[in-house]
C-alpha positions in Angstrom: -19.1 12.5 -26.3 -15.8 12.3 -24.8 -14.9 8.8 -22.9 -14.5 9.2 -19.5 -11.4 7.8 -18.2 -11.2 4.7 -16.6 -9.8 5.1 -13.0 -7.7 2.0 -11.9 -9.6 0.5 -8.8 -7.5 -1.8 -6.6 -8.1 -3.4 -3.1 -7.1 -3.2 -0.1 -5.5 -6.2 1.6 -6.8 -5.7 5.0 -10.0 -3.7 4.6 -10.9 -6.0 1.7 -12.6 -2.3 -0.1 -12.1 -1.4 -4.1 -10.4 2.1 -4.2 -9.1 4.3 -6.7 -5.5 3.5 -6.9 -4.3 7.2 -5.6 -6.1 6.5 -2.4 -4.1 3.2 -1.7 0.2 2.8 -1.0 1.1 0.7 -3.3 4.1 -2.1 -1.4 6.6 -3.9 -4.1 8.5 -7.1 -3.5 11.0 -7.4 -6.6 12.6 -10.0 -7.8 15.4 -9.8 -5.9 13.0 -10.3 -3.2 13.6 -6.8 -1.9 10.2 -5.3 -0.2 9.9 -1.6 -0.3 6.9 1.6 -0.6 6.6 2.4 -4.3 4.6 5.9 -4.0 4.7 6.3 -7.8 2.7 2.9 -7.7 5.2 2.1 -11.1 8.1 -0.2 -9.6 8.9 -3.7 -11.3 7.7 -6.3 -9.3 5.0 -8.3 -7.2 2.7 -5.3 -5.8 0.5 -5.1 -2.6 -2.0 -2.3 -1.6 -3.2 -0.6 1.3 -5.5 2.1 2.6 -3.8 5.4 3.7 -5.2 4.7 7.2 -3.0 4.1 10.3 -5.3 2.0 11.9 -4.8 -0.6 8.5 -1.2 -0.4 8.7 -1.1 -1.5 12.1 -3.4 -4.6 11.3 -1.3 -5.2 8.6 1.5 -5.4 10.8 0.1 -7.5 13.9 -1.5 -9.9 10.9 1.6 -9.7 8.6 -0.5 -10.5 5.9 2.0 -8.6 3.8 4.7 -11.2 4.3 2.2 -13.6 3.2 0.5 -11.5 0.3 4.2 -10.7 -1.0 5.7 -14.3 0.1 8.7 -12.7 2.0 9.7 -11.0 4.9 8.5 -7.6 5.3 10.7 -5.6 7.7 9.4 -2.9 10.2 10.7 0.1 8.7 8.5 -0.6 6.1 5.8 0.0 8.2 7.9 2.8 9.7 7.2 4.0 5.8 3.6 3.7 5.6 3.1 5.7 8.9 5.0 8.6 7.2 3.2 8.4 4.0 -0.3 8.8 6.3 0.9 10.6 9.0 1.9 13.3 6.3 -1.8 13.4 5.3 -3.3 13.1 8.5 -1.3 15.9 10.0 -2.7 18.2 7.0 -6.3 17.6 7.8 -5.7 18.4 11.4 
């Protein structure tokens, strides 16, 4: 019997939910203390997930619990990023 693979779960900082990691952006403060959108979830550094929903980056925003999560400040084109990374998908389902 072959092993099924083990899919990474991680959660969500706002919604507080266990996902698989695909369905999450992954957010990176390195050590430079640089905070940027790492879509290939791989980048060195402190990491910080989010659901792919626009209503979650927009909490995230108004509660900056990303500055706090990542202990530095996150700048608004970040969120700028996420958008585009859900907007993409949500403009497909449409």
């Amino acid at each position: 019997m072959a092993k099924k693979k083990k899919i990474p779960q991680r959660k969500c900082l706002v919604t507080n939910e266990m996902k698989p990691k695909q369905e999450l952006i992954r957010i990176v403060r390195n050590k430079d203390g640089e905070v940027f959108v790492d879509p290939t979830g791989k980048k060195n550094g402190r990491g910080a997930y989010l659901s792919k929903d626009l209503d979650v980056i927009a909490e995230a925003e108004k509660t900056k619990v990303l500055n706090r999560q990542l202990d530095a400040e996150v700048d608004a084109s970040i969120y700028e990023d996420l958008r585009q990374l859900t907007g993409d998908r949500v403009e497909n389902e449409k």
